[in-house]
C-alpha positions as CSV (number, residue, x, y, z in Angstrom):
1,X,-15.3,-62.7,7.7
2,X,-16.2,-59.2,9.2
3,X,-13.4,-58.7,11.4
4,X,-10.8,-55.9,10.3
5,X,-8.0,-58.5,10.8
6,X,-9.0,-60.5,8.4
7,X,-11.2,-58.3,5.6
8,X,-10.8,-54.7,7.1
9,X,-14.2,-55.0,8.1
10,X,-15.5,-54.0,4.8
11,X,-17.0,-57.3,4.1
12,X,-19.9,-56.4,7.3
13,X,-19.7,-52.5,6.4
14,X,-22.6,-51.3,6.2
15,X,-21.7,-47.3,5.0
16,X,-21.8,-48.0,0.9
17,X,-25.7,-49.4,1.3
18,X,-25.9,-48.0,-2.7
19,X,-22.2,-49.9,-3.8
20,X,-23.1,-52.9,-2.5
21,X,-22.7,-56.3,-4.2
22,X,-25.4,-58.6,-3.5
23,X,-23.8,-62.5,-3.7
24,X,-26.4,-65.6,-4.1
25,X,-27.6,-66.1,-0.3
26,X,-28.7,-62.6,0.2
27,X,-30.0,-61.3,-3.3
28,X,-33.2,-60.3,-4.6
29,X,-33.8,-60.1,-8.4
30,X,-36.2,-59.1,-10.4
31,X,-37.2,-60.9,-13.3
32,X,-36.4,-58.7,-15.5
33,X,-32.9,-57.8,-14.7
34,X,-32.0,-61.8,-14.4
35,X,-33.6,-62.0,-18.3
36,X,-31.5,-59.2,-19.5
37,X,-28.2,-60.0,-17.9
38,X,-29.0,-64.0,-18.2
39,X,-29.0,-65.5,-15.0
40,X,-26.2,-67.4,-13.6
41,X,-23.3,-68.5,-15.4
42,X,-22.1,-72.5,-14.8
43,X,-18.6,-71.2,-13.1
44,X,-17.1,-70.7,-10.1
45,X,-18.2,-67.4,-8.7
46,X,-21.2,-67.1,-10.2
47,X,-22.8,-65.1,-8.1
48,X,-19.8,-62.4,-7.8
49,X,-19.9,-62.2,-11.8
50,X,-23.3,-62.1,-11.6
51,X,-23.7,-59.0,-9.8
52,X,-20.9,-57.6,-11.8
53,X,-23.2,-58.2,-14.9
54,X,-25.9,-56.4,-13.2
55,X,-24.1,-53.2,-12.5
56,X,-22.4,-53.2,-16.0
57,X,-26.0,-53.7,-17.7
58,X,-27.0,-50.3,-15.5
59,X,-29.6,-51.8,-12.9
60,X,-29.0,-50.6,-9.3
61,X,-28.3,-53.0,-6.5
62,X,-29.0,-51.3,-2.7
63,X,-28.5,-53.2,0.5
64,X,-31.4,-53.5,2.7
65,X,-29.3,-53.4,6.1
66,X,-32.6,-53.8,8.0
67,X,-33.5,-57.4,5.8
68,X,-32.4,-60.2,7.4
69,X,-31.1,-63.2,6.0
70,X,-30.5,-66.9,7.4
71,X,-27.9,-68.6,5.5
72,X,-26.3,-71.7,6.6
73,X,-22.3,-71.4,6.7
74,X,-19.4,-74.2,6.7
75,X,-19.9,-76.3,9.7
76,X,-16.2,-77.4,9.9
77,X,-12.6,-75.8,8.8
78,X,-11.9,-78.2,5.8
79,X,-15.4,-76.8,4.1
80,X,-14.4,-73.6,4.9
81,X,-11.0,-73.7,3.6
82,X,-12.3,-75.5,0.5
83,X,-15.1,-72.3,0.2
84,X,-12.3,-69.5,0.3
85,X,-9.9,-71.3,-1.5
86,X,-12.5,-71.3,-4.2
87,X,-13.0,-67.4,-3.8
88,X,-9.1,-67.1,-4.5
89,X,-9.5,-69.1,-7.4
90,X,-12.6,-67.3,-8.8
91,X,-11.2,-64.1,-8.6
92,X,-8.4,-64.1,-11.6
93,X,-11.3,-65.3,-13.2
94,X,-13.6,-62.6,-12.7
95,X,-11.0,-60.1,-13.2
96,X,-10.8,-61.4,-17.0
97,X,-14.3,-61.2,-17.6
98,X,-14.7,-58.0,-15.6
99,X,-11.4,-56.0,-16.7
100,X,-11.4,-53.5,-13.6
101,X,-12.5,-55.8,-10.9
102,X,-10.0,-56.9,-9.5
103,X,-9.1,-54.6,-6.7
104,X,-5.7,-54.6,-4.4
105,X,-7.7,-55.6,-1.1
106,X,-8.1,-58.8,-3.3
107,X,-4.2,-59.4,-3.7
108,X,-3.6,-59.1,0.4
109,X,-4.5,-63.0,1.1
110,X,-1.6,-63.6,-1.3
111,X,0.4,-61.5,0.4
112,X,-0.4,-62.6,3.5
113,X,0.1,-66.0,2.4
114,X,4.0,-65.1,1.3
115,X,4.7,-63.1,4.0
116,X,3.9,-65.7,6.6
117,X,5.9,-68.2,4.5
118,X,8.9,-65.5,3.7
119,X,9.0,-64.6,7.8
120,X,9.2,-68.6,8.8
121,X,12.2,-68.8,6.3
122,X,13.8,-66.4,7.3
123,X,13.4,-67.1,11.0
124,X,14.8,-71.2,9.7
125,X,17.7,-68.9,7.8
126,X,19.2,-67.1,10.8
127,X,18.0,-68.9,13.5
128,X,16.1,-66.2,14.9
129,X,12.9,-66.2,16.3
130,X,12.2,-62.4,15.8
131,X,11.4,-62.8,12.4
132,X,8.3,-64.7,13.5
133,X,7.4,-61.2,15.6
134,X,5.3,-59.7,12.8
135,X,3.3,-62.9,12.8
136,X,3.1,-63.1,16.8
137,X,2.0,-59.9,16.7
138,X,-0.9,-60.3,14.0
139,X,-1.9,-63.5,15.8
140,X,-2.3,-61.2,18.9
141,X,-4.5,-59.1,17.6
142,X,-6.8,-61.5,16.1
143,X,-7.3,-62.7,19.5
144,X,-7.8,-59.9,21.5
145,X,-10.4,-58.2,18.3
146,X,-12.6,-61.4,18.9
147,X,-12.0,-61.6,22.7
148,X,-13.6,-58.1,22.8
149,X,-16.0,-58.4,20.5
150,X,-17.0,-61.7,21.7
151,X,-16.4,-62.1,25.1
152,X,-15.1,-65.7,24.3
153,X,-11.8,-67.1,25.2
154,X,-13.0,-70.2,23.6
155,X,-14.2,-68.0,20.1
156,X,-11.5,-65.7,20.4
157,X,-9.0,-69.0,19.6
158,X,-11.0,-70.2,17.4
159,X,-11.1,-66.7,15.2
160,X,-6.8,-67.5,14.7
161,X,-7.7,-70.7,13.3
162,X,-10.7,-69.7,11.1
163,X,-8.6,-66.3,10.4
164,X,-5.4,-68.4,9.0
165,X,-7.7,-70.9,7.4
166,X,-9.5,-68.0,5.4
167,X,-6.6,-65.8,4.6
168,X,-4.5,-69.1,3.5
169,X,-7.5,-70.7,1.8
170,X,-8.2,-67.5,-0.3
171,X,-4.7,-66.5,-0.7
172,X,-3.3,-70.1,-1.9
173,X,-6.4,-70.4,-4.3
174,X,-6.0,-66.8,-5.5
175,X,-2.1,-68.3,-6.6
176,X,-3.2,-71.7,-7.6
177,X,-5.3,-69.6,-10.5
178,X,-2.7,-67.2,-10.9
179,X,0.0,-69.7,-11.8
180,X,-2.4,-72.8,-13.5
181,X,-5.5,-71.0,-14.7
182,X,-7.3,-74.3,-14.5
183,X,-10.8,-72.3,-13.8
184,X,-10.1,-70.1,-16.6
185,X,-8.8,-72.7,-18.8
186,X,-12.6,-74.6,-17.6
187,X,-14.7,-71.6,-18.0
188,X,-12.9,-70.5,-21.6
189,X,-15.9,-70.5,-23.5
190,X,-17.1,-67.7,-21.4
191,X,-14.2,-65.1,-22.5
192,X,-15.3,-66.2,-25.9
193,X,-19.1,-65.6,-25.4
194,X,-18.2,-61.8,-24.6
């Protein structure tokens, strides 16, 4: 989730220690500023909207990049897919009840999603294979980012798999909410309450 294939990296950066958005496994809060802005809201990214609520309400969050945190993440590809998928989902959500939020680096899963999908068609279309280049070349560099980051063969094919599985999880979500709305439509009551 840190690689710059996948995220552009920003999601490890460390450069914006004053910008940063805490989510649930990593934040501190004082008691205070969870009174004020009123804790956690019963949605899907809850925490995300939560630290949007505490920048809007004018309390400063900081990373501590020296603070270390041990957080357990999916132990298999279906719970992972199910987590970003989720994320997609959540963030059409957040974008209504945080007009502003909702950056373009958030619409690229989608893209990526329909670009992968557009390329195989057109590859079925005109029975050409060098329509599936762009994604050759992608899945290429996937691999060799992890190889030389990890020194793994075995990690370095596993980052294509956990890479499509994020990218399609959070990009399929993202469009599920886009065309349905089925979290906003569950979460209504919260558009009201603002």
């Amino acid at each position: 989730m840190t690689s710059i294939m996948t995220t552009g990296g920003i999601r490890g950066a460390t450069k914006k220690k004053e910008s940063f958005s805490p989510r649930s496994f990593n934040m501190g809060i004082s008691k205070k500023c969870y009174t004020e802005v009123g804790g956690y809201r019963n949605m899907i990214g809850e925490d995300i909207d939560l630290s949007l609520r505490i920048k809007e309400a004018g309390f400063k969050t900081l990373l501590y990049p020296n603070a270390y945190v041990y957080h357990k993440r999916r132990v298999d590809i279906c719970k992972f897919f199910h987590q970003v998928y989720t994320f997609g989902k959540a963030r059409i959500l957040l974008s209504k009840l945080h007009p502003g939020s909702l950056k373009i680096v958030h619409l690229l899963p989608m893209a990526f999603v329909l670009g992968n999908i557009l390329l195989e068609l057109l590859a079925l279309i005109f029975w050409n294979t060098l329509w599936l280049a762009p994604i050759g070349l992608y899945i290429l560099g996937v691999f060799v980012e992890s190889l030389y980051k990890n020194k793994s063969l075995y990690i370095a094919l596993l980052s294509i798999v956990a890479t499509y599985t994020q990218l399609f999880g959070y990009g399929l979500g993202f469009i599920d909410e886009l065309l349905t709305h089925s979290a906003s439509k569950s979460a209504q009551e919260l558009l009201y309450q603002q």
